[in-house]
Backbone as a chain_set.jsonl record, in Angstrom:
{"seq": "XXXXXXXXXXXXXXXXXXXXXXXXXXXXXXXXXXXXXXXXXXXXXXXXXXXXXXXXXXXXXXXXXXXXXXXXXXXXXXXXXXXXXXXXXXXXXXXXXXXXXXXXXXXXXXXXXXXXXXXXXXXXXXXXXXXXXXXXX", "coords": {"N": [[0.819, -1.156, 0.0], [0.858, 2.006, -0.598], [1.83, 5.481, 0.371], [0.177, 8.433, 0.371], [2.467, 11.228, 0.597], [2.36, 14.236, 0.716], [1.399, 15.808, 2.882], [2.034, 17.313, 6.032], [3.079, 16.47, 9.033], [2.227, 17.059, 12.361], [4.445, 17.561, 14.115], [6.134, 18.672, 12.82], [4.897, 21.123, 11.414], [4.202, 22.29, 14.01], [7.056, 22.537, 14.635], [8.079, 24.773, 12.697], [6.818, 26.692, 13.541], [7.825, 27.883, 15.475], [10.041, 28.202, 14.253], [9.412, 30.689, 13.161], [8.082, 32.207, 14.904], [10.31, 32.975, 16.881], [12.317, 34.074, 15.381], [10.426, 35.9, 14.367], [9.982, 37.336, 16.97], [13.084, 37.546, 17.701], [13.543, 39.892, 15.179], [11.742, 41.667, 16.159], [12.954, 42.965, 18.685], [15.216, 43.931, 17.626], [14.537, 45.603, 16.093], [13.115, 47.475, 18.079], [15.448, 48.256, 19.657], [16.714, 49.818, 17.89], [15.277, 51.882, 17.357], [15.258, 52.793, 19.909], [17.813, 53.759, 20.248], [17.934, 55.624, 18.122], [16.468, 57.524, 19.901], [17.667, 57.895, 21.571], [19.771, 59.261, 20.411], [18.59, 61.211, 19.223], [17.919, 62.94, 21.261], [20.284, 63.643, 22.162], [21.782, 65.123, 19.975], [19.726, 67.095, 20.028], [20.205, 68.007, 22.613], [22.685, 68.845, 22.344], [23.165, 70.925, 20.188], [21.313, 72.713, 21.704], [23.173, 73.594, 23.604], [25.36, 74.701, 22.418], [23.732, 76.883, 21.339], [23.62, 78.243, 23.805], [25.794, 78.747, 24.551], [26.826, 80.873, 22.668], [25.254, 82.952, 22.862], [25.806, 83.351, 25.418], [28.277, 84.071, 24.783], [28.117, 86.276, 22.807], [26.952, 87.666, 25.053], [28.446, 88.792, 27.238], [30.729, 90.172, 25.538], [33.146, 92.277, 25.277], [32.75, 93.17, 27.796], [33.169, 93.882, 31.102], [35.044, 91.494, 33.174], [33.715, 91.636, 36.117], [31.169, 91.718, 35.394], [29.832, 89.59, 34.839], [27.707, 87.266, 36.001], [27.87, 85.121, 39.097], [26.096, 82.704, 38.895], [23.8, 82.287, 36.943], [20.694, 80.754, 35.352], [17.877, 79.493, 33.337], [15.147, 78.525, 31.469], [14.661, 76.905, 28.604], [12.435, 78.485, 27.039], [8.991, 78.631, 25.916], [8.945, 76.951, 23.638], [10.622, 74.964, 24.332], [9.866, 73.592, 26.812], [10.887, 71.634, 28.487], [13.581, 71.072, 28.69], [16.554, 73.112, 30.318], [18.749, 75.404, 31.453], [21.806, 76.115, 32.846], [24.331, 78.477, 34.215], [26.865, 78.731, 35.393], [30.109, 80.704, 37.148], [33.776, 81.323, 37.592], [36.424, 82.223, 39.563], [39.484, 81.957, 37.297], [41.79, 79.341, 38.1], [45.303, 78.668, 37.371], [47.182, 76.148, 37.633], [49.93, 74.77, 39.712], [52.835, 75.255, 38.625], [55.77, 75.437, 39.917], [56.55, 72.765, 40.868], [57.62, 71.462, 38.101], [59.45, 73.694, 37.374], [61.591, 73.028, 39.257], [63.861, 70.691, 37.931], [65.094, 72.705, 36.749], [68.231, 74.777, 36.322], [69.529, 76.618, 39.073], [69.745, 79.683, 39.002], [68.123, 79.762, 36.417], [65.977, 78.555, 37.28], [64.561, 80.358, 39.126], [64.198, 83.12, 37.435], [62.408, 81.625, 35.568], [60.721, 80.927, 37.413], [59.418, 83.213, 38.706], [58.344, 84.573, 35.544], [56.644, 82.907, 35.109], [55.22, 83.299, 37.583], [54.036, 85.948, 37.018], [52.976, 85.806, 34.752], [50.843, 84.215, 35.519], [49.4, 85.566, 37.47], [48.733, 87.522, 35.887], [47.138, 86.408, 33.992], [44.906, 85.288, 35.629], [44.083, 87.478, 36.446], [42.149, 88.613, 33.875], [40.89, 86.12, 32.787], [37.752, 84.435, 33.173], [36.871, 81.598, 34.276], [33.96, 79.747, 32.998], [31.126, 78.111, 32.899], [28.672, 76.175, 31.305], [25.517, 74.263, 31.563], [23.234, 71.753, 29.918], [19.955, 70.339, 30.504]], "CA": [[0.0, 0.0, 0.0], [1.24, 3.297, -1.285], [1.328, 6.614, 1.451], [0.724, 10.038, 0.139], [2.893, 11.804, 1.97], [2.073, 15.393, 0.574], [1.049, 16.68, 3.827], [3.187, 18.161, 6.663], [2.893, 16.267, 10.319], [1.995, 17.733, 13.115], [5.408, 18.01, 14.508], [6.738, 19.702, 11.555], [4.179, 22.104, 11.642], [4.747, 23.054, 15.252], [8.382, 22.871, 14.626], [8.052, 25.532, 11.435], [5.672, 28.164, 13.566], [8.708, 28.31, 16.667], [11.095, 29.166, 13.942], [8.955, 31.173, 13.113], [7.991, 33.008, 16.076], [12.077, 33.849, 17.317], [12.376, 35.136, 13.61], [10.049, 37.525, 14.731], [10.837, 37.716, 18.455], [15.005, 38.706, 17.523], [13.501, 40.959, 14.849], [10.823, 42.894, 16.762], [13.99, 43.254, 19.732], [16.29, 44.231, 17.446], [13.609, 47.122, 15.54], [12.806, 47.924, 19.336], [16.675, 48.366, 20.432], [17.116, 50.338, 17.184], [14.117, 52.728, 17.543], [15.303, 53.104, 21.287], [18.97, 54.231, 20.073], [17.557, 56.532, 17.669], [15.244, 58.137, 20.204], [18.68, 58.673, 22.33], [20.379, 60.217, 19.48], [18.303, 62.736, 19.087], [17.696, 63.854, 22.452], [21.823, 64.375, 22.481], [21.638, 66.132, 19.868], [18.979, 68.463, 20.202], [21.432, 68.67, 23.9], [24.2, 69.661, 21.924], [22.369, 72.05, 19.427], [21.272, 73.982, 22.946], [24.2, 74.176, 24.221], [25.908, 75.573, 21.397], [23.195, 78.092, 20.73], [23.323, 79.441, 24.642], [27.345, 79.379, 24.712], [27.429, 81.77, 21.792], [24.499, 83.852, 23.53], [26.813, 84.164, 26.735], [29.489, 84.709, 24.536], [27.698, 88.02, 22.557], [26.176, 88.896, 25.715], [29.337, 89.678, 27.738], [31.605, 90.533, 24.774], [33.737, 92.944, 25.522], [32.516, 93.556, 29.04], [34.082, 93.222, 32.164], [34.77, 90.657, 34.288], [32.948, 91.444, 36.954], [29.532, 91.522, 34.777], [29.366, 88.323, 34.507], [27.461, 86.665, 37.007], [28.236, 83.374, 39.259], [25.006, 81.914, 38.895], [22.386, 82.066, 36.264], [19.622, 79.963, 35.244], [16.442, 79.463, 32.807], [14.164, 77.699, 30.991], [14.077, 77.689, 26.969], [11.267, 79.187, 26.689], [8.02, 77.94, 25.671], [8.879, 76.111, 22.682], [11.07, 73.152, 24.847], [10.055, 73.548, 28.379], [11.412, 70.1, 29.159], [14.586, 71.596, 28.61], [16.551, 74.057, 31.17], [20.059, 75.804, 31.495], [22.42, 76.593, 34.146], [25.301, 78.855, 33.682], [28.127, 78.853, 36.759], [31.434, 81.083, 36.558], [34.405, 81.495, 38.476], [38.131, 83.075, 38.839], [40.111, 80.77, 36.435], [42.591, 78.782, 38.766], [45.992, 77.876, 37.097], [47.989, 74.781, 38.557], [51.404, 75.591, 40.469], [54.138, 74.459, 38.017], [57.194, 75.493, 40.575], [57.399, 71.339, 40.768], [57.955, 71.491, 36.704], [60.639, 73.636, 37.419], [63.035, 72.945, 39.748], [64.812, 70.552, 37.244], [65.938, 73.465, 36.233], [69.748, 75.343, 37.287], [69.03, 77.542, 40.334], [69.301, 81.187, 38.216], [66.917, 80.042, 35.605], [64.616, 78.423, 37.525], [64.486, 81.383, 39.77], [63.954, 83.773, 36.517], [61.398, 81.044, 34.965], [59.572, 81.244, 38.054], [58.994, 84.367, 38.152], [58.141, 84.777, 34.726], [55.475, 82.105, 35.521], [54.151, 83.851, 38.418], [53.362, 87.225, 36.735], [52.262, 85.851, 33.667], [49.719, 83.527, 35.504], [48.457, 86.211, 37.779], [47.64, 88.334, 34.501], [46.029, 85.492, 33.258], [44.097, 85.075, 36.323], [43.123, 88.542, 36.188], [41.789, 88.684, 32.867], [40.312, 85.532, 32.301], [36.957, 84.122, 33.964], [35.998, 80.189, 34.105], [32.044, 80.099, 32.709], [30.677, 76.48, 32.356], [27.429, 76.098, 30.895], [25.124, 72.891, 31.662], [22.061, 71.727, 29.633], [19.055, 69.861, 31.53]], "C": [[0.875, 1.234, 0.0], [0.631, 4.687, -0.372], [1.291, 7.815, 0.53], [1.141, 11.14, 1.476], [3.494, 13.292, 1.098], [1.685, 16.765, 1.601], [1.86, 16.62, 4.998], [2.446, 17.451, 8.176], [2.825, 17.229, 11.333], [3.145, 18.826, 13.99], [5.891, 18.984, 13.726], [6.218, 21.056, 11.534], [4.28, 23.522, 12.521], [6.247, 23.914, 14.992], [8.457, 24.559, 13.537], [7.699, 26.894, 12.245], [7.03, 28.714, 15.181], [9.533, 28.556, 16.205], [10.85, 30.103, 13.306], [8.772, 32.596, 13.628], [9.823, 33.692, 16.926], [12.403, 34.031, 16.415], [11.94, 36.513, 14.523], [9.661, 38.046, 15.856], [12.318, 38.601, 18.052], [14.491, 39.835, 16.365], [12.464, 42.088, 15.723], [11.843, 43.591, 17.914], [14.687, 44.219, 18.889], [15.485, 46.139, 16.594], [13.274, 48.047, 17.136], [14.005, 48.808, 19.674], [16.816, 49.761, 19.183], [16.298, 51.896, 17.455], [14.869, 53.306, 19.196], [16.75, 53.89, 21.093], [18.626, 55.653, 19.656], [17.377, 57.611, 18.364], [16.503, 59.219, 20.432], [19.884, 59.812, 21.519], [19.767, 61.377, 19.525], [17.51, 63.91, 19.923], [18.987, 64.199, 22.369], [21.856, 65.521, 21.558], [21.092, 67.226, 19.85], [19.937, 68.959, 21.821], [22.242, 69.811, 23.412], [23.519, 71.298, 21.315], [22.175, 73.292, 20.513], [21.755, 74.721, 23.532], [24.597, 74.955, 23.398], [25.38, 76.835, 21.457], [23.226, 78.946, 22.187], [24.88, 79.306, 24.758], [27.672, 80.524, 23.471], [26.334, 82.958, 22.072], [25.125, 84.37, 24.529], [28.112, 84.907, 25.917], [29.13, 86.178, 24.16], [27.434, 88.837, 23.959], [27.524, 89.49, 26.801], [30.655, 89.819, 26.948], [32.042, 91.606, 24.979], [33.342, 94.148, 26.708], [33.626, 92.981, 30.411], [34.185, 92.055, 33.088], [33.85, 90.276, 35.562], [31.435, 91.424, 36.52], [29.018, 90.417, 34.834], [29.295, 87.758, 35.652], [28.05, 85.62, 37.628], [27.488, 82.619, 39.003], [24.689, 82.501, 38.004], [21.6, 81.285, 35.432], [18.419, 80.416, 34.7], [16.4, 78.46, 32.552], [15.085, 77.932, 29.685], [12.948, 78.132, 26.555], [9.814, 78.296, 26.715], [7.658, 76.97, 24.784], [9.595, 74.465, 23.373], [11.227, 73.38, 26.104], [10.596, 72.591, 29.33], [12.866, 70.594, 29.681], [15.063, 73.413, 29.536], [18.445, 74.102, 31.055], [20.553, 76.585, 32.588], [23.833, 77.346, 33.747], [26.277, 79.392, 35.292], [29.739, 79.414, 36.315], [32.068, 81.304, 37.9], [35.972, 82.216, 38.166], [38.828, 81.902, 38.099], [41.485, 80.592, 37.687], [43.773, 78.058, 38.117], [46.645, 76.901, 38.021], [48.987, 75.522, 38.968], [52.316, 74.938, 39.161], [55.267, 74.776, 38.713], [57.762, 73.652, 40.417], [58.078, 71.365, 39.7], [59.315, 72.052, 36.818], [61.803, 73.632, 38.059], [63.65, 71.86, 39.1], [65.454, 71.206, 37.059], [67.364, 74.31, 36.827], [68.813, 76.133, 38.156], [68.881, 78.775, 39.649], [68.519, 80.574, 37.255], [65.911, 79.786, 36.048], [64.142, 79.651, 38.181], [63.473, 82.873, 38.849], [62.429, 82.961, 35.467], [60.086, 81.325, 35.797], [59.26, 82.113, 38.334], [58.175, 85.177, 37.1], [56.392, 83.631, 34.758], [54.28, 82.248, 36.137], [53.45, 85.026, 37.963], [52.666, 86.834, 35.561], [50.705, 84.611, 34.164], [48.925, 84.315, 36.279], [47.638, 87.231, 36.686], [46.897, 87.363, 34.05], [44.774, 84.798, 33.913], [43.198, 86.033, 36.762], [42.017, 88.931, 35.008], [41.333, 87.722, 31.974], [39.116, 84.533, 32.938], [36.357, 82.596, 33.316], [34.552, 80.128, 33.628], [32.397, 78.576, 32.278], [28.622, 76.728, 32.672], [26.567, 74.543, 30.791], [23.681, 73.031, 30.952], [21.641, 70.753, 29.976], [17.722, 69.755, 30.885]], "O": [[1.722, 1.242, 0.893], [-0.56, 4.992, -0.324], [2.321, 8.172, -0.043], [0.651, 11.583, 2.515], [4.685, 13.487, 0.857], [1.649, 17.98, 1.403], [2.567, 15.613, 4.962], [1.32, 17.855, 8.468], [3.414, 18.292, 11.137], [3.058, 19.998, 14.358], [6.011, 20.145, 14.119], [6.955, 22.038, 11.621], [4.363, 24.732, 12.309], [6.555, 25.104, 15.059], [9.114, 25.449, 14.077], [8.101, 27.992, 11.858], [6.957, 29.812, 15.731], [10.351, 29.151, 16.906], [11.79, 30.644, 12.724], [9.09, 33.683, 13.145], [10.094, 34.812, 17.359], [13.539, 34.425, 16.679], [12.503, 37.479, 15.038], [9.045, 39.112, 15.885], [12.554, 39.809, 18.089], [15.066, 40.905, 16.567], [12.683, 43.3, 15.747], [11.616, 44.782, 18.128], [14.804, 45.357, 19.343], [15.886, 47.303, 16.637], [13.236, 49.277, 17.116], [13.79, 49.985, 19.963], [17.055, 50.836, 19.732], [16.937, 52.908, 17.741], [14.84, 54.527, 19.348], [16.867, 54.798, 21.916], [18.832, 56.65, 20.348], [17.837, 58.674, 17.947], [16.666, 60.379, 20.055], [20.546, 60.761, 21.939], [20.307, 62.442, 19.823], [16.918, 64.962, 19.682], [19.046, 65.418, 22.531], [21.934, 66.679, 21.97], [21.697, 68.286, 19.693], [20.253, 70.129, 22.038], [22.442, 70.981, 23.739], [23.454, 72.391, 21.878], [22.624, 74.432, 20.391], [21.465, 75.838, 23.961], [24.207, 76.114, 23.544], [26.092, 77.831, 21.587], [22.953, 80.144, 22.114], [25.191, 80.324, 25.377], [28.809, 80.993, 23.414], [26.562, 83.997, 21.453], [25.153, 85.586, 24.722], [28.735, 85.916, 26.247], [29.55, 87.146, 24.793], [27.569, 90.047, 24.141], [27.486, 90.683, 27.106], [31.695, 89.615, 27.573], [31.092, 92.381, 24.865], [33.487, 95.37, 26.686], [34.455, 92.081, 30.545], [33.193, 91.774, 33.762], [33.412, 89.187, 35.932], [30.57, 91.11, 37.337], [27.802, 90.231, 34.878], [30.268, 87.604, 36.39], [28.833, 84.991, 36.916], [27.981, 81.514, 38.777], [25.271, 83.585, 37.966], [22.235, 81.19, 34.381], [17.818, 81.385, 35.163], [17.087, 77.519, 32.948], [15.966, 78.786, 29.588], [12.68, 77.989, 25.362], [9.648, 77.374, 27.513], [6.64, 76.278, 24.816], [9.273, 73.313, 23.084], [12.329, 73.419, 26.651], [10.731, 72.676, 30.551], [13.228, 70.52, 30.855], [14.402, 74.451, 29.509], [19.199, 73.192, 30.711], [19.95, 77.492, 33.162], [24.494, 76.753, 32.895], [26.105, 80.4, 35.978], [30.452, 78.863, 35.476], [31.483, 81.439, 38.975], [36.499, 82.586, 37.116], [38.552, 80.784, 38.534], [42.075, 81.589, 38.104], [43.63, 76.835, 38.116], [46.511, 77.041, 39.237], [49.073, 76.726, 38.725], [52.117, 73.729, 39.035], [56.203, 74.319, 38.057], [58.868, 73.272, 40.033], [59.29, 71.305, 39.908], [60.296, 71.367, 36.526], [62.859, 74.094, 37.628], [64.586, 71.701, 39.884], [66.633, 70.851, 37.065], [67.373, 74.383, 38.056], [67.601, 76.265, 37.989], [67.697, 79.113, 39.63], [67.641, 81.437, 37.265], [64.876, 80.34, 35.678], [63.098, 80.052, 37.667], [62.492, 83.463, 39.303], [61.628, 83.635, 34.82], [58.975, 81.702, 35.422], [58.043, 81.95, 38.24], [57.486, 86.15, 37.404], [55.275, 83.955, 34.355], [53.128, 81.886, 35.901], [52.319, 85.226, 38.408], [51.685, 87.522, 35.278], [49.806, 84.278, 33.392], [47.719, 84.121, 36.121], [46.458, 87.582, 36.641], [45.78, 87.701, 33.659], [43.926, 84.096, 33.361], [42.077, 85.872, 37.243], [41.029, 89.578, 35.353], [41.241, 87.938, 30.766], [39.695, 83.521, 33.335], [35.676, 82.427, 32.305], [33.933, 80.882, 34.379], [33.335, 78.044, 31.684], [27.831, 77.12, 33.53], [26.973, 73.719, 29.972], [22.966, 74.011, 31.16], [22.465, 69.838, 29.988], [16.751, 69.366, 31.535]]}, "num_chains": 1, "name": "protein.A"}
């Protein structure tokens, strides 16, 4: 007696619909994970974008003002168009490092003359130049 064996067992069946199903289990993960990267992309950059646009706002706004204008603190919103979004702007006296360690390698009259030259040129540079760090939130 002669089987037609045209049709697909039960097992087979099963077996077919579970490779099936983690087909489109690892793809729905992997469209998920992708979509979820995305999102984070373009919350950074709209970050960045913010920042940018209020560091070149601090920059016009105390351009060729004095030092002391410029606040220690200040703080907003962006407005009404991305209220989610908020900015903090903190400044301070700029603090160089000591380099005297750096130079005592050096002979006793130059280091003497280096350091020196070290110290006046870092208090001008501590007069005349103010730390500002800008955070977006």
């Amino acid at each position: 007696m002669l089987k037609n064996n045209k049709a697909f067992t039960l097992i087979e069946v099963v077996l077919a619909m579970m490779i099936m199903a983690s087909g489109l289990f690892i793809l729905t993960n992997s469209w998920s994970g992708t979509y979820n990267r995305l999102k984070n992309t373009q919350v950074k950059v709209q970050l960045a974008a913010l920042l940018e646009r209020k560091v070149v706002e601090i920059e016009r706004e105390y351009k060729n003002k004095s030092l002391e204008s410029i606040p220690e603190e200040k703080e907003d919103s962006f407005g009404e168009d991305l209220p989610e979004y908020s900015w903090k702007m903190t400044s301070q006296k700029l603090e160089l490092p000591d380099l005297s360690a750096v130079l005592e390698t050096q002979q006793e009259g130059v280091k003497n003359n280096i350091a020196y030259l070290v110290k006046i040129i870092s208090e001008h540079i501590s007069k005349s130049v103010k730390e500002v760090k800008v955070d977006v939130t």
